[in-house]
Structures are given as C-alpha cells and as structure tokens.
C-alpha positions as CSV (number, residue, x, y, z in Angstrom):
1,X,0.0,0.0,0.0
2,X,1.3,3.3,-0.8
3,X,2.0,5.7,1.7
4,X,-0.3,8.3,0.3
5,X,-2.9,6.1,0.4
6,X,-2.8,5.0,4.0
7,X,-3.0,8.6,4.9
8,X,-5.9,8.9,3.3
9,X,-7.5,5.7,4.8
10,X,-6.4,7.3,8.2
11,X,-8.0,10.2,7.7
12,X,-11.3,9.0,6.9
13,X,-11.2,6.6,10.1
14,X,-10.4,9.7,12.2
15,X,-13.3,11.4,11.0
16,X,-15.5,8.3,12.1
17,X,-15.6,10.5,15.8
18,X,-18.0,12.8,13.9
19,X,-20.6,10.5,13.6
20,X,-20.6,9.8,17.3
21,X,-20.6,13.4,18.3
22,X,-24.1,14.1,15.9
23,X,-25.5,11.4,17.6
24,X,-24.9,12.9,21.2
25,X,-25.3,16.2,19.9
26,X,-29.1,15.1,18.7
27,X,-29.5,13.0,22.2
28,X,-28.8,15.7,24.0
29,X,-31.3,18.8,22.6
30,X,-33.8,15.5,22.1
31,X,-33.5,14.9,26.1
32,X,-33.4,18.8,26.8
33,X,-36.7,19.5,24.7
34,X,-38.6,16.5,26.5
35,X,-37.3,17.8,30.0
36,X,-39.2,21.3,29.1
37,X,-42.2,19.7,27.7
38,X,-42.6,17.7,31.0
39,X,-41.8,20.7,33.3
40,X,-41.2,24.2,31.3
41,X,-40.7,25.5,34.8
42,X,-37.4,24.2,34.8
43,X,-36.2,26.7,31.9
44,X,-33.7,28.4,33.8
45,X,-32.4,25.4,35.9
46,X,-31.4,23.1,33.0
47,X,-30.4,26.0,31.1
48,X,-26.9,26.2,31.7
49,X,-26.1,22.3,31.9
50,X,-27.6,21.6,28.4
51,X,-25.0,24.0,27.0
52,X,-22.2,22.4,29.0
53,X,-23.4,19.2,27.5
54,X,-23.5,20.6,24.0
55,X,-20.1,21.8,23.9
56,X,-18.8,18.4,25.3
57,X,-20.0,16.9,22.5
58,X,-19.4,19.2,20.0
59,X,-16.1,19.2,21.4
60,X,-15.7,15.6,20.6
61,X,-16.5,16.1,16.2
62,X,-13.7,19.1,16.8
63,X,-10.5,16.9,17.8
64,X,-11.7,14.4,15.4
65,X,-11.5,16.8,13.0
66,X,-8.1,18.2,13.9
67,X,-6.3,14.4,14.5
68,X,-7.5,14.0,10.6
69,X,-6.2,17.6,9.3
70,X,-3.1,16.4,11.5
71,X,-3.0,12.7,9.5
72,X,-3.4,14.5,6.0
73,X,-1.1,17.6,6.1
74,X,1.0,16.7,9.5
C-alpha cells in the first residue's frame, strides 16, 4: 500500500468520531426539549447544563476533525 494512500485511509477513520458526536449532539437537545415539555418551569435550571453538554459533544466532532487535518497535512 502506498503511503499516500494509507493517509488517506487514516483520515477517513479519524473522522469516524464525527458520527458519534451528531449522535450525542441530537441526544442531548432530544432529552433537553422532552425535560421542558414535562416541566417548562425548569427553563432556567437546565439552562446552563444543556449548553455544557452541547459543547462536550461538540467538542468531541472538533478533535476528530483536527487528528485527521493532523494525518493528511501533518
């Protein structure tokens, strides 16, 4: 296998963390809008923890991102 092409095969399996970050991205505004439609009262409470959550996640489809920019042009 030429070298060229296992970098390219690399980088496609270090992208695979995206899918598994839109997953939990999804789970976790899915699980926030059914917490408000069972208690809308708790607006303000869950307010701050469901952005802490996002940005986990989001976190997560970020250094998969950079670990494949790093395998193609590192």
């Amino acid at each position: 296998m030429e070298p060229e092409a296992a970098r390219l095969i690399g980088a496609g399996l270090a992208t695979l963390g995206m899918i598994g970050a839109g997953l939990g991205v999804g789970q976790v505004w899915a699980n926030y809008f059914n917490a408000l439609a069972r208690n809308p009262a708790a607006r303000e409470s869950i307010g701050a923890n469901i952005w802490i959550g996002f940005a986990v996640t989001e976190a997560i489809a970020i250094f998969s991102l950079v670990v494949a920019l790093l395998i193609l042009f590192g």
